[in-house]
C-alpha positions as CSV (number, residue, x, y, z in Angstrom):
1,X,-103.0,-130.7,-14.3
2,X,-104.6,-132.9,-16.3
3,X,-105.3,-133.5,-19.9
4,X,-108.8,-131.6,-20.0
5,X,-107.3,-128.5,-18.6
6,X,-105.5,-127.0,-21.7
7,X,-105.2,-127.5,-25.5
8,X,-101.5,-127.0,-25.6
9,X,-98.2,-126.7,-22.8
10,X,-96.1,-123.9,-23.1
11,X,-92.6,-124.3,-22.1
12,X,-90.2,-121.3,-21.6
13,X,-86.2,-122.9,-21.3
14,X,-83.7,-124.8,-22.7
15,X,-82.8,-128.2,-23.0
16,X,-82.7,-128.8,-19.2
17,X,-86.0,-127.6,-18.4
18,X,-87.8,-129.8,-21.4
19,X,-85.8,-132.8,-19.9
20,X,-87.2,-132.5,-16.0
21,X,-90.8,-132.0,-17.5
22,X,-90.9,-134.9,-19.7
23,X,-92.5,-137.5,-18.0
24,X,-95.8,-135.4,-17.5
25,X,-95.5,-134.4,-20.8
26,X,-95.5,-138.7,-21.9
27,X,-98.2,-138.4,-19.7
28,X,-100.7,-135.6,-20.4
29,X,-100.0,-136.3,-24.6
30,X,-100.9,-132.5,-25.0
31,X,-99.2,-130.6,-27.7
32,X,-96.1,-129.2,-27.0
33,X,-94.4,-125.7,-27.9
34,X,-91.0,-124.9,-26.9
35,X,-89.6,-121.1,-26.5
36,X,-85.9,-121.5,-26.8
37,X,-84.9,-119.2,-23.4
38,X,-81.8,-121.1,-22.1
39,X,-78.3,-122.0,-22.2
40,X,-78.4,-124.9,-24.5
41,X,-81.8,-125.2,-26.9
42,X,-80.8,-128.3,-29.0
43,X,-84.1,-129.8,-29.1
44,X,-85.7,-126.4,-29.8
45,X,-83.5,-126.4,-33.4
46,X,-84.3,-130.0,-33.9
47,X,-88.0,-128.6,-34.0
48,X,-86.9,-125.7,-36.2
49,X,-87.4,-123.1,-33.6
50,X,-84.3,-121.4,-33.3
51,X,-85.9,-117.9,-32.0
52,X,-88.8,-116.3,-30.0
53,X,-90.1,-115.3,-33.0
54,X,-90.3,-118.6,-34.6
55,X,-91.7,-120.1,-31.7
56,X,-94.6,-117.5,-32.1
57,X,-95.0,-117.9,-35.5
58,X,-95.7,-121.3,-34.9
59,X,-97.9,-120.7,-31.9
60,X,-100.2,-118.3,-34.6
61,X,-100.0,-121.2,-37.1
62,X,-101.0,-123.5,-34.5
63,X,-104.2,-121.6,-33.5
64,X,-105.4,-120.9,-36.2
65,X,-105.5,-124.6,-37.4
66,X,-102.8,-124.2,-40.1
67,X,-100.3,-126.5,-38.2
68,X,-100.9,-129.5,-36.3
69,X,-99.0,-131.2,-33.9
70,X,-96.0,-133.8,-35.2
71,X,-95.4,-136.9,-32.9
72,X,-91.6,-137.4,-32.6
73,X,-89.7,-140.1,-30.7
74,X,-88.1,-140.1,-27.0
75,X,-84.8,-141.8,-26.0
76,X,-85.2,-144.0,-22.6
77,X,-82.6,-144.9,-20.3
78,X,-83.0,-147.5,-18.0
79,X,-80.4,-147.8,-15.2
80,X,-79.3,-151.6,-14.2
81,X,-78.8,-150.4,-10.4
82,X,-82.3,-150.0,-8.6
83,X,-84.2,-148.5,-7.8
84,X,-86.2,-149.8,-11.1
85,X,-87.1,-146.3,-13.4
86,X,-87.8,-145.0,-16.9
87,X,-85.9,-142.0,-17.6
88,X,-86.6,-140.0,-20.6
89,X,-84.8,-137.8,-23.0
90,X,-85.5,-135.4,-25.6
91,X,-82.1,-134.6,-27.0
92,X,-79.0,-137.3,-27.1
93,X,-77.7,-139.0,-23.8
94,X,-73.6,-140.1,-23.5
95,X,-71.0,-141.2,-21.3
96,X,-67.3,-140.3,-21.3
97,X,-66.4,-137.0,-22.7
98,X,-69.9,-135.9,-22.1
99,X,-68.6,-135.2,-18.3
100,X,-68.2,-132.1,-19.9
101,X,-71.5,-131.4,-19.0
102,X,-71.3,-131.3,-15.1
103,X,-68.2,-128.9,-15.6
104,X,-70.8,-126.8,-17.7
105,X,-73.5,-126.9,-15.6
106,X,-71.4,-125.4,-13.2
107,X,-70.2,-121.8,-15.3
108,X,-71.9,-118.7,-15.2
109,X,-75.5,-118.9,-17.3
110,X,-74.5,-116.2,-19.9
111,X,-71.2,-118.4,-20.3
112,X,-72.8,-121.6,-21.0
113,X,-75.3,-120.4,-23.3
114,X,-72.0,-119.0,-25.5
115,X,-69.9,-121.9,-26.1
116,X,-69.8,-123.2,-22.3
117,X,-69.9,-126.7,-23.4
118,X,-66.8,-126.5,-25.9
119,X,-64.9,-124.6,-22.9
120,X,-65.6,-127.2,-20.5
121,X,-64.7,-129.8,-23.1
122,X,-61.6,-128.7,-24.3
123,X,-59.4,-129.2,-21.0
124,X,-60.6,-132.7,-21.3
125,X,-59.9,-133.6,-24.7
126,X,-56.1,-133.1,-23.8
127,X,-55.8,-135.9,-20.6
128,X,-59.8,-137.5,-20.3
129,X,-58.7,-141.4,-20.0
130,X,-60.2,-143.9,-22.2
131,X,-63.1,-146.6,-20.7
132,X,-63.6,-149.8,-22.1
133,X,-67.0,-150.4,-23.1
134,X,-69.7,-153.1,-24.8
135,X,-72.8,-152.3,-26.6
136,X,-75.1,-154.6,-27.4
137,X,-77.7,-153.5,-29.9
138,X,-80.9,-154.9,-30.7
139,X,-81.4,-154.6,-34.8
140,X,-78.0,-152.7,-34.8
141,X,-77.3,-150.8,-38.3
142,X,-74.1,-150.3,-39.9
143,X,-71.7,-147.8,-39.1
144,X,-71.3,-145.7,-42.3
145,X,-72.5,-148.5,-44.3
146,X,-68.7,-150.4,-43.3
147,X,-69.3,-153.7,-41.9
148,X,-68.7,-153.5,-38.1
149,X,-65.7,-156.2,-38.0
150,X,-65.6,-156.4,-34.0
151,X,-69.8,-157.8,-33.9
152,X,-70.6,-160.7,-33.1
153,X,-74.2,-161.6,-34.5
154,X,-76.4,-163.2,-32.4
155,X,-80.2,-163.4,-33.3
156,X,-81.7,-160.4,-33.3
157,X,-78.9,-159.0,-31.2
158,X,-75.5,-157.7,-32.2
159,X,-72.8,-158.0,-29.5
160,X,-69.3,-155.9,-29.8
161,X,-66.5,-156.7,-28.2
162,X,-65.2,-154.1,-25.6
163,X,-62.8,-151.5,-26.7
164,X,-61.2,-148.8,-25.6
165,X,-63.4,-145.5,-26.3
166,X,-63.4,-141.7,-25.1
167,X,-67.1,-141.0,-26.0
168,X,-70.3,-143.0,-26.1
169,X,-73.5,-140.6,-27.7
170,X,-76.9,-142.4,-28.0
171,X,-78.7,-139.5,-30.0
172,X,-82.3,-138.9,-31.0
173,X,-81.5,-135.7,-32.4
174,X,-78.4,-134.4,-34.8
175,X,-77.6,-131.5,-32.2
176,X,-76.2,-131.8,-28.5
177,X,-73.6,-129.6,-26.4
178,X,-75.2,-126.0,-28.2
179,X,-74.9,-126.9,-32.0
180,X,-72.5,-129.9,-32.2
181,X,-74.1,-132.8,-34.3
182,X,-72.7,-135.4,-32.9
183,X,-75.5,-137.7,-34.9
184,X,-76.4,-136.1,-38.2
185,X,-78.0,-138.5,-39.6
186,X,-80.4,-138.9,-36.5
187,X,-84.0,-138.5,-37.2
188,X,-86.4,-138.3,-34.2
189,X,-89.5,-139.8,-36.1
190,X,-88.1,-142.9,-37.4
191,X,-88.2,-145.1,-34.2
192,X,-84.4,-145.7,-33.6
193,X,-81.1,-144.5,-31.9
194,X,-78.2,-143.4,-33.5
195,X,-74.8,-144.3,-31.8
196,X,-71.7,-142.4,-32.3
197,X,-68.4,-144.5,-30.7
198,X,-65.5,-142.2,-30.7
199,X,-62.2,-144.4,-29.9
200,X,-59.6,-143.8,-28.3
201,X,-56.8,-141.5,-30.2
202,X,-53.9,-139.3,-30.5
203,X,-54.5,-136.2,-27.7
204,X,-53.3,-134.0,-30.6
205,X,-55.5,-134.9,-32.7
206,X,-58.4,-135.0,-30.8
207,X,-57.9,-131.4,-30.7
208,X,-57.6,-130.8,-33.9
209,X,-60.8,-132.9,-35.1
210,X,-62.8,-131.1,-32.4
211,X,-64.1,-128.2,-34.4
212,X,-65.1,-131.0,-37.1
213,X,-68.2,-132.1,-35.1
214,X,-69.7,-129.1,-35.2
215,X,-70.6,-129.4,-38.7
216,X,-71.0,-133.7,-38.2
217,X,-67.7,-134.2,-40.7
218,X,-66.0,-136.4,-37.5
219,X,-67.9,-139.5,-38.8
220,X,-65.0,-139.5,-41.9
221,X,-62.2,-140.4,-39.0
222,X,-61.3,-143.9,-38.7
223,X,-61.6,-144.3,-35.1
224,X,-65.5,-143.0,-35.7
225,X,-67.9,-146.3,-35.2
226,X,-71.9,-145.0,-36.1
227,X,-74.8,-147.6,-36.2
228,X,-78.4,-147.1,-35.4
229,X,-80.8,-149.6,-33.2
230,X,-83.9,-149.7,-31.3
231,X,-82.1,-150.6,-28.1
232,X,-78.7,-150.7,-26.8
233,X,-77.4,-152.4,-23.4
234,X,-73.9,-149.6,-22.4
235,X,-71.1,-151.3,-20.3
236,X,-68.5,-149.4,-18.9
237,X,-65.7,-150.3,-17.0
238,X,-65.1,-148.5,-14.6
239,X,-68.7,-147.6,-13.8
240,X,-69.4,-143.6,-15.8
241,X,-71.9,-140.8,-15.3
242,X,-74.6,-140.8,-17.8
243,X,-75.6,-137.3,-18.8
244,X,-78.7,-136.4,-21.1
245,X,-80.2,-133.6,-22.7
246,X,-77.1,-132.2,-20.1
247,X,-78.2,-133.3,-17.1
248,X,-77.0,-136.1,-14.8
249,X,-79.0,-139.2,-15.0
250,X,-77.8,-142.4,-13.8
251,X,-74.2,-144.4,-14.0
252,X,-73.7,-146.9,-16.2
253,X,-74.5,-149.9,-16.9
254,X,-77.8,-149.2,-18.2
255,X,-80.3,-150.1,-21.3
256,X,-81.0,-147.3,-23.5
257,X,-83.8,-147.1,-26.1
258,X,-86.6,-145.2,-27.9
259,X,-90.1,-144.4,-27.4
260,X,-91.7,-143.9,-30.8
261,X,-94.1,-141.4,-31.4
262,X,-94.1,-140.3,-27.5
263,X,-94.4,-137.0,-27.1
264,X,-96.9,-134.4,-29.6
265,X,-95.2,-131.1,-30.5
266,X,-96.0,-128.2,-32.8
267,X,-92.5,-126.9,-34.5
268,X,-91.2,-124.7,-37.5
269,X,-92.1,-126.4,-40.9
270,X,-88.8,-126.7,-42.5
């Protein structure tokens, strides 16, 4: 196809489906609508469009020249091991906990499109072992405005020292996992990541936070680390899965950034 055969690209799924057309979407720079039809549709309620309905709604709007097409940002990952490729995501992309996902992946459709992801997550919350890890960020923020204590400022770059961490989310969006917001201050137009560094903690109360990101209240906890950047080198030891918009992508290490303005899409006004 190319970018003189349609006015607009239809796309019929969930979160997975966006994520394996992306790079011919980059490509073709048509406008994009999204009808939320699968088990996980967190990029289709970043756009608003949390129904069939809405997404025709917008389609009408659309067509008759009411609403134009918004430009919102990508996330990139870029894995060290070869060979060399630019992997794209809509959605957030993480390491640790987020192993989660392949357990997911694995149920029953109907079962992940009704709380799989939690399920899968919860048997891991109780035993998953922590990872040492080092981010380096390229014009880092501050995590919850409190100075991050364990950077080291160098240049342009800010390098923290490795600790010991149960989940590493690189978002683009607020949502991930069917509703959690992992990142809610994330905002997919203004050019940067948001990272969300859970620490290692107590098993128990793990557990009992759990229900707390759900409504984005875990970044109150102590052992919570949020900061936003433009581009973030991940180190893991041992070597992790990296899974976005829930799919497998690479292992770490890897560089992971944003492309602004890189895909067109028509979505909900809010």
């Amino acid at each position: 196809m190319s970018s003189n055969d349609a006015d607009a690209i239809l796309i019929f799924g969930g979160d997975g489906t966006i994520h394996r057309h992306l790079p011919a979407l980059v490509r073709l720079q048509l406008p994009v609508l999204i009808v939320p039809a699968g088990s996980g549709n967190d990029f289709a309620r970043a756009l608003n469009l949390r129904s069939m309905r809405h997404s025709l709604r917008a389609w009408r709007d659309f067509e008759s020249g009411k609403l134009q097409p918004r430009a919102v940002d990508l996330g990139v990952i870029v894995p060290s091991a070869p060979p060399a490729r630019t992997l794209y995501f809509c959605t957030v992309a993480g390491c640790g906990l987020d192993s989660a996902a392949r357990r997911a992946n694995q149920m029953p459709r109907w079962l992940r499109g009704h709380g799989g992801y939690a399920l899968a997550m919860l048997p891991l919350l109780r035993k998953f072992p922590a990872f040492s890890t080092r981010l380096t960020q390229v014009e880092g923020g501050q995590p919850n405005g409190v100075p991050l204590n364990s950077t080291e400022a160098n240049g342009n770059e800010n390098t923290k020292v490795r600790k010991l961490t149960l989940l590493a989310a690189f978002a683009n969006t607020q949502f991930y996992g069917d509703g959690m917001r992992i990142a809610p201050q994330a905002n997919f137009t203004d050019g940067k990541l948001d990272i969300c560094r859970i620490e290692r903690m107590n098993p128990f109360k793990l557990l009992g936070v759990f229900p707390s990101v759900y409504f984005g209240r875990h970044l109150r906890l102590p052992e919570v680390e949020y900061s936003r950047a433009v581009s973030v080198q991940v180190e893991t030891e041992p070597a992790l899965d990296i899974y976005a918009d829930g799919e497998f992508v690479c292992e770490t290490p890897a560089q992971i950034s944003i492309a602004a303005g890189a895909l067109q899409v028509i979505c909900a006004p809010r």
